[in-house]
N, C-alpha and C positions, 0 to 999 in steps of 0.2 A: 504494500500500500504506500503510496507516494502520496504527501499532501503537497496541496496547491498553496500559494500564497503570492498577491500582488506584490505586498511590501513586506519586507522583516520587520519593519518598524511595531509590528502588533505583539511582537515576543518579548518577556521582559527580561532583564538580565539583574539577578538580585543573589542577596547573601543565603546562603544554602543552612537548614539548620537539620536538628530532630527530625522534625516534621514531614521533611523529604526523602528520608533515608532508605525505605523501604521505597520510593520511584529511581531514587538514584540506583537502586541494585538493581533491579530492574532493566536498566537502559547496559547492562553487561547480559550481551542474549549466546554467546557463544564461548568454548573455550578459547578457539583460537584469538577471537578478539579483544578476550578479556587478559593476554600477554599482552597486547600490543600496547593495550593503555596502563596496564598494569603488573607489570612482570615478576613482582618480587609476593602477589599475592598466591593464593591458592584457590584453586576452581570446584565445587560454587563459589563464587563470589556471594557474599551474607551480609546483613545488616551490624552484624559483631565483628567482622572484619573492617566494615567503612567506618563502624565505631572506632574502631582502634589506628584506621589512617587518621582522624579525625585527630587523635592525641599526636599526633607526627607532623602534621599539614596544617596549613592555614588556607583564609582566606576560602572557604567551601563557596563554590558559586553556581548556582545553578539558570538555566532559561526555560522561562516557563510559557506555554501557550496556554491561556485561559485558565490557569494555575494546574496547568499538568506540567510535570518534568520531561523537560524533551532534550536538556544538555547538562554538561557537569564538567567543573573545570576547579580546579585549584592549587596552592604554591606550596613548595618547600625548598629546603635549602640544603645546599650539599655538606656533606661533613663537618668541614672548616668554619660556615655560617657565611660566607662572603661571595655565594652565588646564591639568584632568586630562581627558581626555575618554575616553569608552568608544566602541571601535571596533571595526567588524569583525565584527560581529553576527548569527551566524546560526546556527541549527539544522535540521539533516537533514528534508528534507518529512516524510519517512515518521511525524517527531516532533513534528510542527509542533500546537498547540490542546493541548498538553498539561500547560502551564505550565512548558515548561522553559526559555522563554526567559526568562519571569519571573525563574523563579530563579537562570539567569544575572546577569541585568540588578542584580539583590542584591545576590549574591558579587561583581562587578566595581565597585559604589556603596560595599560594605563596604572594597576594598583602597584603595579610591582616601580614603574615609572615614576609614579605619587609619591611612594612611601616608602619606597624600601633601596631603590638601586639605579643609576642609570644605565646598565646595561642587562636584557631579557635573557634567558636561557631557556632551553627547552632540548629535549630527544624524541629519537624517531628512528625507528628500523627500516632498515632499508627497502624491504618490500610492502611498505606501508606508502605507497604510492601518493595515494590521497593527503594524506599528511604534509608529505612530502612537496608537493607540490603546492600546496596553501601557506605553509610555511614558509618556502622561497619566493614566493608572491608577494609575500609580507617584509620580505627585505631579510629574513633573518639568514645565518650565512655558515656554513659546517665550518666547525674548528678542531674535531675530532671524532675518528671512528673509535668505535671499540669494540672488539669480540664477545658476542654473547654466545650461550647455548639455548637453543629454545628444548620446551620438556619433552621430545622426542630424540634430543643429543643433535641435531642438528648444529651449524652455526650459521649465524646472522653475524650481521654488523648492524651496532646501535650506532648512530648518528647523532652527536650531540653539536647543536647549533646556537648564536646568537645574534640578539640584536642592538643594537648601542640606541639609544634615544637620539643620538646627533643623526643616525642615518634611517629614523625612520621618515 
């Protein structure tokens, strides 16, 4: 099912709390997808698990259509504390080519912009196409690969990227 929409302006993009947690797990509908946004979790993905990203992550953000959860975006910071990354990134298929991860992908560059850092981070595997490409649209720019295993022992390359506020 693909929804229609003339403008995205009708979806709201707001702080994510309790409330939503049980539609946030939700918008995780397959194993393999639920690596790609979430690699260090375990499948099913559960409401006790996003509990517990919740005590790790900040900034829980979700977009809502008519107060349904339709996307899910939020920040953390690497080891040392002195990179912002955007994580967690995903939008309900049904909404998927409609720019609204764009306009996540924004809101979450603008808080980390505002308050925390001027330059964005984020990762992305390499056959995450879609990602991929919305990302470098957005200016942001790879500064390093890195070997991962996905849980079939395969290997990928994670794709870690950024963006500087002076070159958005």
């Amino acid at each position: 099912m693909t929804v229609s929409s003339n403008s995205i302006d009708r979806f709201e993009i707001t702080a994510g709390d309790e409330s939503h947690y049980d539609a946030i797990v939700a918008l995780f509908t397959s194993q393999e997808e639920f690596y790609l946004i979430n690699p260090s979790g375990s499948w099913p993905f559960d409401r006790s698990q996003l509990q517990r990203l919740a005590t790790q992550r900040r900034d829980f953000t979700v977009v809502l259509d008519n107060r349904q959860v339709i996307g899910f975006a939020n920040l953390y910071t690497n080891t040392a504390g002195d990179r912002f990354f955007i994580g967690n990134v995903v939008i309900s298929e049904a909404y998927r080519g409609q720019g609204i991860g764009r306009r996540l992908i924004y809101h979450m560059c603008d808080i980390i912009f505002e308050h925390y850092a001027s330059t964005v981070y984020i990762s992305v595997f390499n056959f995450n196409t879609p990602a991929l490409l919305l990302y470098t649209s957005l200016g942001f720019k790879p500064y390093e690969i890195e070997q991962r295993s996905m849980p079939n022992g395969d290997s990928v390359a994670l794709i870690h990227m950024r963006l500087d506020a002076r070159n958005r």
